[in-house]
N, C-alpha and C positions, 0 to 999 in steps of 0.2 A: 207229701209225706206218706211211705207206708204203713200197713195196715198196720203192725207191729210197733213201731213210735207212736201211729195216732191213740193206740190203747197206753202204751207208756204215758202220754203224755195227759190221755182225760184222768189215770189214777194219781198223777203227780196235781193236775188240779182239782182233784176229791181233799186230797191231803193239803191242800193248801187256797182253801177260799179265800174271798175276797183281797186277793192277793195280784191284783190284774198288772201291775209292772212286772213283777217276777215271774206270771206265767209268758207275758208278752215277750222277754227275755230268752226265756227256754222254750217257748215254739220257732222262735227263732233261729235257735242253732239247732234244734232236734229236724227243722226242716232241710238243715243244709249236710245232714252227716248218715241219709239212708245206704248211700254207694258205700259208707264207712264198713258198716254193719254187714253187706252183703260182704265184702270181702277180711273183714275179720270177724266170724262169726262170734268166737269168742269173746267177745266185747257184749254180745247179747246176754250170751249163759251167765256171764257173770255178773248181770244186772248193773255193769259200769255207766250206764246210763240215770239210774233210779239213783245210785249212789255219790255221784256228781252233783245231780239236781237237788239231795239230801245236806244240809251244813252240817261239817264235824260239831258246828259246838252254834248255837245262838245265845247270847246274854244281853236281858233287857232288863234295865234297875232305877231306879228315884233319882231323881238328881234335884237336891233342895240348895235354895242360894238366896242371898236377901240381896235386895237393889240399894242405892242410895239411899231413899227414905226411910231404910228400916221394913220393907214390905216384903214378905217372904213369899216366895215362887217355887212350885214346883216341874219341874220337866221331866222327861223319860229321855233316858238313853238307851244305845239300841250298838251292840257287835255282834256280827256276824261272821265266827270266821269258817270259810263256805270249804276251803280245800288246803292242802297240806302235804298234796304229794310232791311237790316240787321244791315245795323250801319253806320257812316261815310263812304263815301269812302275813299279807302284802293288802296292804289298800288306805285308804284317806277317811280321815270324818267329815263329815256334812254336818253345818248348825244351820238349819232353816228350818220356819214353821209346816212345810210339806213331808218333814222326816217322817216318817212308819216304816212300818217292818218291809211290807212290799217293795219300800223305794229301797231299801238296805238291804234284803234280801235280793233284787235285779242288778243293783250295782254292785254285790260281794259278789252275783254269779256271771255277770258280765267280766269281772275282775281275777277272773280265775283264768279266763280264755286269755285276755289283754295280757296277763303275765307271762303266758307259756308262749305267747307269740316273739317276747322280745329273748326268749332264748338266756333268761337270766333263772336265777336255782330260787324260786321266790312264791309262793301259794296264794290264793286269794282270798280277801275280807273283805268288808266294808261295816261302817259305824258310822253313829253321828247323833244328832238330838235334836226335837224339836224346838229347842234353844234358838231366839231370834236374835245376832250380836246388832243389829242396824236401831241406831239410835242409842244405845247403851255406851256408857261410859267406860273408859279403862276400867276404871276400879271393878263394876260391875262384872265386864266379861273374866275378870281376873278368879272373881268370887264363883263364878260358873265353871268356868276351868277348874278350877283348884276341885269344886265337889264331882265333877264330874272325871276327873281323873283318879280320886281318894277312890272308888268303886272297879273305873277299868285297870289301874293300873297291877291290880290280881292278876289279872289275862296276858301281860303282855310279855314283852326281854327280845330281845334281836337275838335267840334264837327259838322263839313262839309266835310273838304275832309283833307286829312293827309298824304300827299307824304314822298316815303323813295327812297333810291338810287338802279340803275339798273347799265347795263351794260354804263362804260364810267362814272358812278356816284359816289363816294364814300366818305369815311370821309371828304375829302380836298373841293369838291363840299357843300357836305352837309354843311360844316360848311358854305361856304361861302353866300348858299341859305338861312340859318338861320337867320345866323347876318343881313342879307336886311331884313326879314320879320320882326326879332326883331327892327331895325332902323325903318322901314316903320309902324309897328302895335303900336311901343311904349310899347309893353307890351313881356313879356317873359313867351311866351306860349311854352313853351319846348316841349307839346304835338303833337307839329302844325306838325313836321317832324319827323321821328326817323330813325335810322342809323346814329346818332350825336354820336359825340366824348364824351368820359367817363366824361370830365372834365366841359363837359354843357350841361347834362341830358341825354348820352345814355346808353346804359344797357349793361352788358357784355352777349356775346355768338352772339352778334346781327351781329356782324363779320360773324364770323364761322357758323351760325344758316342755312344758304340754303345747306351749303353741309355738315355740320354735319347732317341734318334734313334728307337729301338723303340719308347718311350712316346709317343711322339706320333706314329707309325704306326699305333696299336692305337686313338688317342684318332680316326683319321681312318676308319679301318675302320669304329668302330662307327658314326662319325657318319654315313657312307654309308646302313647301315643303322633311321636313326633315332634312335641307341642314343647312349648314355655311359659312360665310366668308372665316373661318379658312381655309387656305392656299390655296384658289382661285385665279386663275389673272386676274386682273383684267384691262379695258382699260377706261380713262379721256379722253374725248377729253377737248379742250382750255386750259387753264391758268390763267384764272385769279379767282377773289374770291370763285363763287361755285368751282369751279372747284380742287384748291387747299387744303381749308378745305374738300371735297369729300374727296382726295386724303389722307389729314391727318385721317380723320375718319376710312376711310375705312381700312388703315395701323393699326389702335387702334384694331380696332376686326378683327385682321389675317388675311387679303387679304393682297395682294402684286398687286402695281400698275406699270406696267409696260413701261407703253405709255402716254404722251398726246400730246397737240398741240396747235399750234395758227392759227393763217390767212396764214402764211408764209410757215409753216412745221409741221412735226412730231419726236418728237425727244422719240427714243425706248431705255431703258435703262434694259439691262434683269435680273438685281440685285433687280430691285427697285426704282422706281424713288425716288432719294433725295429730301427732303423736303426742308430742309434747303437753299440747293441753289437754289430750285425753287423758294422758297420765295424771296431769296437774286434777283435773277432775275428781277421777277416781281413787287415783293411788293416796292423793295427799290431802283434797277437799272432802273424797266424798261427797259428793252430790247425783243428782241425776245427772243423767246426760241432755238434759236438756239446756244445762246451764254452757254445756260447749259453743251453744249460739252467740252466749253472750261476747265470748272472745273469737270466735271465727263469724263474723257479720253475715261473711258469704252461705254459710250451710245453711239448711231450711230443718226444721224440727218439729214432725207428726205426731200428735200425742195417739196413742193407741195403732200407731200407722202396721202397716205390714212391709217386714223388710221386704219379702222374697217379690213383692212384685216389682221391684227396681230391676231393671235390666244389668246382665253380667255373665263374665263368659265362667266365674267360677264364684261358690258358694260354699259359705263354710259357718255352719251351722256348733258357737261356741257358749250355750246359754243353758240350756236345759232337756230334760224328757221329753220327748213327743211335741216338741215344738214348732217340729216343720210337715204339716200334713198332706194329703192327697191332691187338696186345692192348692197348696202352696208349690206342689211339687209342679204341676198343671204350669202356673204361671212363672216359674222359672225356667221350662221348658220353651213356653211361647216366648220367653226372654233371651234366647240364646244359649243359654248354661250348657256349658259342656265337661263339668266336672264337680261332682258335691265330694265334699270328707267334712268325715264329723269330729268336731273339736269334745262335741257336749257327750254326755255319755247317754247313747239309743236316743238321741233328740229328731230323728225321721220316724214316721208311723208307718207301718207295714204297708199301706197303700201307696205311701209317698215310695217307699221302697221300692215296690211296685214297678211304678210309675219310669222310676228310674233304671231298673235292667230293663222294662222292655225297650226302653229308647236308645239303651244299648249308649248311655253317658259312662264317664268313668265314677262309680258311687265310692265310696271307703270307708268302712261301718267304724263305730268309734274307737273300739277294742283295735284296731289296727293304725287307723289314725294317730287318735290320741295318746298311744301308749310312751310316748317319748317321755311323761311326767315320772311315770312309774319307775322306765330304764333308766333316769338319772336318779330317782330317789336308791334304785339299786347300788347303783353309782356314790351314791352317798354314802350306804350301807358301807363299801368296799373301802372307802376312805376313812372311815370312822375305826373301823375292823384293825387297818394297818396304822392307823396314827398317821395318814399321810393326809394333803392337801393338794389337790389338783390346779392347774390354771385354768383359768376362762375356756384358752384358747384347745387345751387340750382336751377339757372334757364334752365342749362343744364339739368336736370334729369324734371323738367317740357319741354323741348323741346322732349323728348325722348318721355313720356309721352304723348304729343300731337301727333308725329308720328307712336305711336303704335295704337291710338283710329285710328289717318285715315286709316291707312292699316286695322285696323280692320271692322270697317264701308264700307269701298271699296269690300273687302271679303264678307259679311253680307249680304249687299246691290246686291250685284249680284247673293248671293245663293236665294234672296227671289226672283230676277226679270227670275230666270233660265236660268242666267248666268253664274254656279258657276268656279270662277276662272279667270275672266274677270276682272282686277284692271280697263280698261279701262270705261268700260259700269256700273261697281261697281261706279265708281266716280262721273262720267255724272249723273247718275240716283240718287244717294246721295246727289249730291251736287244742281239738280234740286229741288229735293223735299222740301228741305228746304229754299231755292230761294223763290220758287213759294208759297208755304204756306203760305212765311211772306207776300208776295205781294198781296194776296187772303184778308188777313185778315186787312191790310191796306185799301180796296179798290179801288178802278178808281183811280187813281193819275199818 
């Protein structure tokens, strides 16, 4: 990093202590956009870098709800909407007890870069609560929804800001976030959310679109270098939504997934991991993953085990933050690994990252990976916009097609900045460019 970012970036974290996910975030890509800077200087004078790292709008407020027994709770919710020059803000809530500003403020500004790469008219946010939905009852998460919508739904309209579901969020949430916006706005703005259920304006693939979108990110990586799916092993960490469509994708173009995991364990299965009863698990029981042993006899289940040290020629890290480290990266390497993309969002820690160009694997940071969730929630947008409904089979081969152009723009972009083979610095500097352009040409605001 030059001198000029390194001062940028220590007053961005004066202005924003204890804040260590969102500055980890933004050293990140301020490390990979110095070549940017020398050749549009203009981008410096105008402090479009201070003003990126800055969110148009933060709102954090009360979110009161009584459980079952009549016992009242309180939680904080937290929106972020970080950018605006490209279209509405764009991004997912998160309900887990790890919510704060920092994880909200890293994933609204990771979510600014990941929109501008899939080349859709869409801005970045992020939001969520530390709302815990696991163990809570419908009723429950209903009553949470409802109060925590009464507050956001101020902020939002599909053409302001247009939340979809993250980790802890999903159909059952989203509907219930809808129906208060719809009660509360009087009008059925279907555009307002997406990841809705099929039967009240959402789109099909929008399920499966994060880790389908990763599977055929990893199917375009290897092909870059010669390589295939076909008959690779491959390792998932988590279990739940990317992570499982990853799993199913990845199984369609001839990998075989071996491993993944939860918070709990790791559960290795050397056949294959079953789909079916991982879904059964998760999708319909709910349980850990431990309980997969009980119907597959064959797999073996580590409580607290460590995926990455399972040997595999490809890795695909779909669980959470900083979850795959420097040691981790070490022992994937001594394992063969010849390809990581990230499903999770920043789930490699800068050493692991490391670790990874020097040995010159093929890495694929999340924002470029993972973005397929986002281009079909766009996708969604566009359906809801014209009163139309897409097929399966149509808007899947349009999702395919958007994660071909990013893999290909990511490549592109990095042979022109003389990086070539960098998905990481290919992304950063792609998805800068078209940031800052539209922000240049907007002016001062």
């Amino acid at each position: 990093m030059d001198e000029k970012l390194e001062s940028t970036l220590w007053n961005i974290q004066q202005r924003n202590v204890s804040e260590p996910e969102f500055i980890q975030a933004v050293k990140e890509v301020l490390g990979s956009i110095g070549t940017v800077l020398a050749k549009h200087p203009k981008f410096a004078e105008q402090k479009l870098i201070e003003r990126i790292c800055e969110p148009e709008r933060q709102v954090i407020f009360r979110v009161p709800w009584q459980d079952d027994r009549g016992e009242v709770h309180i939680n904080r919710g937290f929106r972020v909407q970080f950018n605006s020059a490209l279209g509405p803000f764009k991004g997912g809530l998160r309900f887990h007890p790890s919510v704060n500003l920092s994880i909200v403020k890293f994933l609204g500004f990771e979510q600014i870069f990941k929109n501008a790469l899939t080349g859709m008219p869409i801005g970045g946010a992020k939001g969520g609560s530390d709302f815990d939905p696991k163990g809570r009852s419908d009723e429950e998460v209903m009553r949470f929804c409802q109060s925590f919508m009464t507050e956001l739904s101020r902020h939002l309209g599909e053409y302001t800001d247009v939340p979809a579901g993250d980790v802890g969020v999903g159909k059952r949430e989203i509907g219930f976030l809808f129906g208060q916006y719809k009660r509360i706005s009087n009008r059925y703005e279907s555009g307002v959310l997406t990841g809705k259920g099929l039967s009240y304006g959402g789109a099909l693939v929008r399920t499966e679109a994060t880790g389908y979108g990763l599977g055929y990110f990893v199917q375009e990586m290897l092909a870059a270098r010669g390589e295939s799916l076909g008959g690779k092993t491959c390792l998932v960490s988590g279990s739940g939504n990317v992570a499982i469509y990853a799993i199913e994708k990845v199984m369609q173009l001839g990998g075989k997934v071996v491993a993944c995991s939860d918070s709990k364990g790791v559960v290795y299965d050397e056949a294959g991991i079953d789909l079916p009863t991982l879904k059964r698990i998760k999708e319909v029981e709910r349980l850990p993953i431990e309980s997969y042993c009980q119907w597959r006899k064959r797999a073996h289940y580590q409580e607290g085990g460590n995926l990455w040290e399972i040997k595999c020629d490809v890795a695909l890290p779909c669980a959470t933050q900083n979850e795959l480290t420097g040691k981790d990266a070490d022992a994937l390497l001594r394992g063969g690994c010849i390809a990581v993309a990230e499903g999770a969002n920043m789930p490699t820690t800068p050493d692991g990252i490391e670790k990874f160009t020097k040995a010159r694997i093929a890495y694929a940071p999340g924002k470029a990976a993972n973005a397929g969730g986002v281009a079909t929630s766009a996708l969604e947008m566009q359906q809801n916009a014209s009163r139309d409904a897409w097929s399966f089979e149509y808007t899947e081969r349009k999702l395919a097609h958007i994660m071909k152009d990013i893999h290909d723009r990511c490549l592109k972009t990095a042979d022109e900045f003389g990086v070539p083979g960098n998905y990481a610095q290919g992304a950063n500097i792609g998805a800068f460019l078209r940031v800052a352009d539209a922000m240049q040409s907007l002016g001062l605001i």
